[in-house]
C-alpha positions as CSV (number, residue, x, y, z in Angstrom):
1,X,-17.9,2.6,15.8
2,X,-18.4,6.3,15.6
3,X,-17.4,6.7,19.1
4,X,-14.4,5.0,18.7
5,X,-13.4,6.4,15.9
6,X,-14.5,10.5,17.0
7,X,-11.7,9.5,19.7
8,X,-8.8,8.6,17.4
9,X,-9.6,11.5,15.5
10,X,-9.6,13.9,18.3
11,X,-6.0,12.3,19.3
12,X,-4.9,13.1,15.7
13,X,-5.8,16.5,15.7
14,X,-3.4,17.6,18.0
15,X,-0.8,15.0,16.7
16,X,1.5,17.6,14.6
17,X,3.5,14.4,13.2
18,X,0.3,13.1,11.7
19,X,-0.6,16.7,9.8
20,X,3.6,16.7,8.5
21,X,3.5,13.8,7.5
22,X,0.3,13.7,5.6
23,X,0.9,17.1,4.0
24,X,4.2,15.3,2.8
25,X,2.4,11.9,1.3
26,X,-0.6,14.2,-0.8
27,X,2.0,16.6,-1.5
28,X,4.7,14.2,-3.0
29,X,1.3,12.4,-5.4
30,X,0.2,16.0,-6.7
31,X,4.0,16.7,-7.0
32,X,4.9,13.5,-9.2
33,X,1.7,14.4,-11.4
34,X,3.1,17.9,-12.1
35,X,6.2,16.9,-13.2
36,X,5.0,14.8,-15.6
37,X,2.8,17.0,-17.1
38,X,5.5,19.7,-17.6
39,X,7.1,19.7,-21.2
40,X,10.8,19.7,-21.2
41,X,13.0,21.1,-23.8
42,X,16.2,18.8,-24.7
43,X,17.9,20.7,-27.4
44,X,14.9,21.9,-29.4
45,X,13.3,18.1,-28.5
46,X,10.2,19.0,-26.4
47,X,9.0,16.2,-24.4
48,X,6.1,15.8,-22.0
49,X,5.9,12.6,-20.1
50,X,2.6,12.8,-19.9
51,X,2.4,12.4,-23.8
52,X,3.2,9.3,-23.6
53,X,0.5,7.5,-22.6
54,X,1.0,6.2,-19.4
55,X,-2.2,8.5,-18.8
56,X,-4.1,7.1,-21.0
57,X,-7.3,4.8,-19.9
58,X,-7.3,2.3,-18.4
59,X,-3.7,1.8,-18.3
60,X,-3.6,4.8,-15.4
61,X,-5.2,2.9,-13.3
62,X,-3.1,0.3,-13.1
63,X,0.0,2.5,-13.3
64,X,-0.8,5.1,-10.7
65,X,-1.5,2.0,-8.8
66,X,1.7,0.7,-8.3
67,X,3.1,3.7,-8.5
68,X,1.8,5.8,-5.8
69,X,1.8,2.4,-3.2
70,X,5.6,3.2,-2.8
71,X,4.9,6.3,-0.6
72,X,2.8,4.2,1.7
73,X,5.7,4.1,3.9
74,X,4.3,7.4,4.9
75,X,0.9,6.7,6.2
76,X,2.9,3.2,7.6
77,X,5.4,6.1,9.9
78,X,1.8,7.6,11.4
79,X,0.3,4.5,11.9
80,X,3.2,3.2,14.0
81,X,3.2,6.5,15.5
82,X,0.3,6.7,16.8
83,X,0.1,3.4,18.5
84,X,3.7,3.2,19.7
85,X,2.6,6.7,21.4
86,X,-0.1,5.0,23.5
87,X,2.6,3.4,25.5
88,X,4.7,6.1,25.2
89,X,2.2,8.3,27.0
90,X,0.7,5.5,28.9
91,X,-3.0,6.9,27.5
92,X,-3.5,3.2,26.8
93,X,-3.2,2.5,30.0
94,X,-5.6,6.2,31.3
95,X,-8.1,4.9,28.3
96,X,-8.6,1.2,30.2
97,X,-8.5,2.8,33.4
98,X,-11.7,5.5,31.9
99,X,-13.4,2.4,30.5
100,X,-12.0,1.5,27.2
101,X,-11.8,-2.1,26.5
102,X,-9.2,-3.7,25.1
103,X,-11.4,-5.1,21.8
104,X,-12.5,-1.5,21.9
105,X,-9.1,0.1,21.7
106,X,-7.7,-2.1,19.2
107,X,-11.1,-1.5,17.2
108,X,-10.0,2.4,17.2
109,X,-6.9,1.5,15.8
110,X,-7.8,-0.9,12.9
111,X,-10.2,2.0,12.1
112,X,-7.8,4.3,11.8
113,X,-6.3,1.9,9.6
114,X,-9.0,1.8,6.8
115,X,-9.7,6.0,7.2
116,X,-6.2,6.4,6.4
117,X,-6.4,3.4,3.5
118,X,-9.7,4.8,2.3
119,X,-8.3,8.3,2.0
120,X,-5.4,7.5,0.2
121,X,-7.3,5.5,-2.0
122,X,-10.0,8.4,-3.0
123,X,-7.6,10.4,-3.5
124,X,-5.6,8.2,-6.0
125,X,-8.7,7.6,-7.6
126,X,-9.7,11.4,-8.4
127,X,-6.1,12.7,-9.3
128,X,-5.7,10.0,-11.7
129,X,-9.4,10.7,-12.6
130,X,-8.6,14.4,-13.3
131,X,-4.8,13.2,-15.0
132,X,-6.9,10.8,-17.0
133,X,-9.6,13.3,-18.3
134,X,-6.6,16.1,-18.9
135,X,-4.5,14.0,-20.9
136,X,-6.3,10.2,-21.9
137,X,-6.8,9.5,-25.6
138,X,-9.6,7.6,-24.8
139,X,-12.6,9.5,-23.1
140,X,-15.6,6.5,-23.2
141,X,-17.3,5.9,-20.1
142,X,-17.1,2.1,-21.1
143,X,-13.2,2.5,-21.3
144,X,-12.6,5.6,-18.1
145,X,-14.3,2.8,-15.7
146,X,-12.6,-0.2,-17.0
147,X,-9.9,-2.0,-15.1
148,X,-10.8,-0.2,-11.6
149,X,-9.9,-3.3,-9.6
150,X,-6.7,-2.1,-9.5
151,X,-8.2,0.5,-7.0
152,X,-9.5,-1.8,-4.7
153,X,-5.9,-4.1,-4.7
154,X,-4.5,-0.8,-3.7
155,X,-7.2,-0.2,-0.9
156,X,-6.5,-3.8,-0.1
157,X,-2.7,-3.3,-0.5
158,X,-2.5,-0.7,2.2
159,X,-5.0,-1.9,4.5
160,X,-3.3,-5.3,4.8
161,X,-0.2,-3.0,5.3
162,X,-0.9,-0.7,7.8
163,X,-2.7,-3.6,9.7
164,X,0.8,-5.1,9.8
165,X,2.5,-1.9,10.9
166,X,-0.3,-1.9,13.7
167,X,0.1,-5.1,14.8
168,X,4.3,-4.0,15.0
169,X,3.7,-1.5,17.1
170,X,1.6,-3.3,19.2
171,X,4.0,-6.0,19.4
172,X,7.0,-4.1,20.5
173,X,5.8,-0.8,21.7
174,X,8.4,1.7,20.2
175,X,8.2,3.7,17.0
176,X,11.5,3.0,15.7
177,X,12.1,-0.5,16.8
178,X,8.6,-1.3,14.8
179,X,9.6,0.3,11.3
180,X,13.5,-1.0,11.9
181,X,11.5,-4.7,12.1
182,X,9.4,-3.6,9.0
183,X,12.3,-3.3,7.2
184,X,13.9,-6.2,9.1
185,X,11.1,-8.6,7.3
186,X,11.8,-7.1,4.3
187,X,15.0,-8.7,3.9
188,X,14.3,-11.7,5.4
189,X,11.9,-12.0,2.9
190,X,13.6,-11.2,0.0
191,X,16.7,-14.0,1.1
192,X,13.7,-16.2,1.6
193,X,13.1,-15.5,-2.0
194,X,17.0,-16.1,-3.1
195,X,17.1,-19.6,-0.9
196,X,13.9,-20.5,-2.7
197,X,15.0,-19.5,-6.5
198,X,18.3,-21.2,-5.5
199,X,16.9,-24.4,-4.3
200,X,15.6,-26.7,-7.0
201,X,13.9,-29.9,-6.3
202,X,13.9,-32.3,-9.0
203,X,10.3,-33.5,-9.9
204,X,8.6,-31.8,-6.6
205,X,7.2,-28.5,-6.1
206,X,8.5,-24.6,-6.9
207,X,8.6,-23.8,-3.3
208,X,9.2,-19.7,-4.9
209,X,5.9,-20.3,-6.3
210,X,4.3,-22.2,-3.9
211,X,5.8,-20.9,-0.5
212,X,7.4,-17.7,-0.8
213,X,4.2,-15.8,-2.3
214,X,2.0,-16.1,0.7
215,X,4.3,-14.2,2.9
216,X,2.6,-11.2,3.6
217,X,5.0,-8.5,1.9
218,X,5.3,-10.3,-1.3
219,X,1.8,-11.2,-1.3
220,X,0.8,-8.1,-0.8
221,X,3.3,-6.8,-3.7
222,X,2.0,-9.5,-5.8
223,X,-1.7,-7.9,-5.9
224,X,-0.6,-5.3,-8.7
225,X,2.4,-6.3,-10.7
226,X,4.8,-3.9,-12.6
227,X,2.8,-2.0,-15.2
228,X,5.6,-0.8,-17.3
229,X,6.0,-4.1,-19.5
230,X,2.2,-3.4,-20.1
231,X,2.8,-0.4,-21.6
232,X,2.8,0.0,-25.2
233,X,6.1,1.4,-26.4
234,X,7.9,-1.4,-24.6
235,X,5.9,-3.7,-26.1
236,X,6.4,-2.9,-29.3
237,X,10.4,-2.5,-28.5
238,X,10.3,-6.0,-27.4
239,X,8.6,-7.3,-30.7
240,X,11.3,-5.9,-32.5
241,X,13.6,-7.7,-30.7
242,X,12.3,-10.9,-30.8
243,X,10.5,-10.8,-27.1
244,X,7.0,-11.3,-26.3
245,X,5.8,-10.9,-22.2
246,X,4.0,-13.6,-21.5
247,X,2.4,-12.7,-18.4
248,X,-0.9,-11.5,-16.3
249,X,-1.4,-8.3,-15.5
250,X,-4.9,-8.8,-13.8
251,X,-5.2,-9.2,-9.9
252,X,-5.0,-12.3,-8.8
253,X,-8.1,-13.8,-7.1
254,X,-5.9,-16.2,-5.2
255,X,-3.8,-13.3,-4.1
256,X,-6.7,-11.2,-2.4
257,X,-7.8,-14.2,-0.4
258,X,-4.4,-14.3,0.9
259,X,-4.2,-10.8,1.7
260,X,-7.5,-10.8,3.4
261,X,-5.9,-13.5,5.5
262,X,-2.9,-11.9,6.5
263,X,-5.0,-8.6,7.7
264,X,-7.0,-10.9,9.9
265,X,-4.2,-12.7,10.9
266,X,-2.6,-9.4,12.0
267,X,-6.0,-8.0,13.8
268,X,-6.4,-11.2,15.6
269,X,-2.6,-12.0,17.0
270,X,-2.7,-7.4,18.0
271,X,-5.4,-8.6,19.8
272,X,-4.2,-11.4,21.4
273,X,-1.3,-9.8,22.7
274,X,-3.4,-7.0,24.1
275,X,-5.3,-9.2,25.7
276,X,-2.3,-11.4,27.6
277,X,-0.4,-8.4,28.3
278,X,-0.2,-6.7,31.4
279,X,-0.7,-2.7,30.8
């Protein structure tokens, strides 16, 4: 495993793409924590969005979360990258030729896949560490450490994603074709979605409920909901209206079994195609 994953490492140290875009993804996190630690002054009003509590424990956890997963686009851009550059540069091809197998090569890859994941989510975890320390109300141990599976649905979250971006690339060799069928998915998922909410079968199944949230995108989306009707001053807004939210916040168990299986599902069907192809 070492081997294999020395070698993709030595490929992305001369990949300047990889180092851009990377810089750009830790650089945009540390940026969005700055600004919401600087105190603005709106006609004599200071206000600091970080006195707010959205820092506060264990709440940043789950916020930072969902937050921060929207620049995994990032991460998904160096991922395609690099294995749409295999074909590119036919080094798949020189690797097979050297003795690489194919299980080996796609092995590389998917380990690729969790450094980048595993990176991303260290790093998540100590800036919102730091944020959390520098501006929590609450500094117990018992509460600083609660709630941290919203951690691992984010590790989850973008290893399930980038597998998917892999198996993409893989599937139709070219950088930009792979993210523009990304983003293709994403809408046929979400009219999927407006079929399903539209369509109402008397007396049988919610097929929104009960189809549409194991596609992979939304499945994946679904393993940290939107934090912000968690937080406490909507809450209290909505009591004064009248409105209570009714709903989880926790990860679904059911979810992560259906991630799990999509990320399989990906490794296996890269695979497959690697295997029946002819490179």
């Amino acid at each position: 495993m070492l081997r294999l994953l020395n070698i993709e490492l030595h490929k992305l140290k001369y990949n300047k793409t990889v180092k851009v875009i990377s810089i750009v993804y830790f650089a945009l996190i540390c940026c969005v924590a700055l600004i919401v630690s600087i105190e603005f002054n709106f006609g004599g009003v200071k206000f600091r969005v970080a006195d707010q509590g959205i820092f506060n424990f264990p709440f940043i956890w789950h916020f930072n979360a969902y937050i921060v997963a929207w620049l995994k686009i990032f991460f998904a851009i160096v991922i395609v990258s690099i294995v749409a550059n295999e074909y590119s540069y036919r080094t798949l091809k020189q690797n097979l030729i050297d003795g690489l197998s194919k299980k080996e090569f796609l092995a590389s890859k998917f380990l690729t896949v969790v450094l980048f994941s595993l990176v991303s989510t260290v790093f998540l975890f100590v800036v919102s560490l730091i944020l959390g320390l520098i501006f929590s109300d609450y500094n117990e141990m018992s509460i600083i450490f609660s709630d941290l599976e919203y951690i691992g649905a984010y590790f989850l979250k973008l290893l399930c994603f980038f597998s998917f971006c892999m198996f993409l690339a893989i599937l139709v060799k070219r950088s930009a074709f792979a993210l523009g069928f990304l983003g293709l998915w994403q809408v046929v998922e979400g009219i999927i979605a407006i079929l399903f909410q539209w369509i109402k079968v008397k007396d049988g199944p919610d097929l929104f409920k009960s189809v549409y949230n194991f596609l992979p995108l939304d499945s994946m989306s679904d393993l940290i909901v939107e934090p912000f009707t968690r937080f406490g001053a909507v809450q209290s807004a909505a009591n004064q209206l009248g409105e209570n939210f009714d709903k989880s916040y926790d990860v679904p168990w059911y979810t992560v079994l259906i991630v799990l299986g999509w990320t399989c599902l990906f490794i296996y069907w890269s695979y497959l195609i690697l295997k029946r192809r002819d490179l």
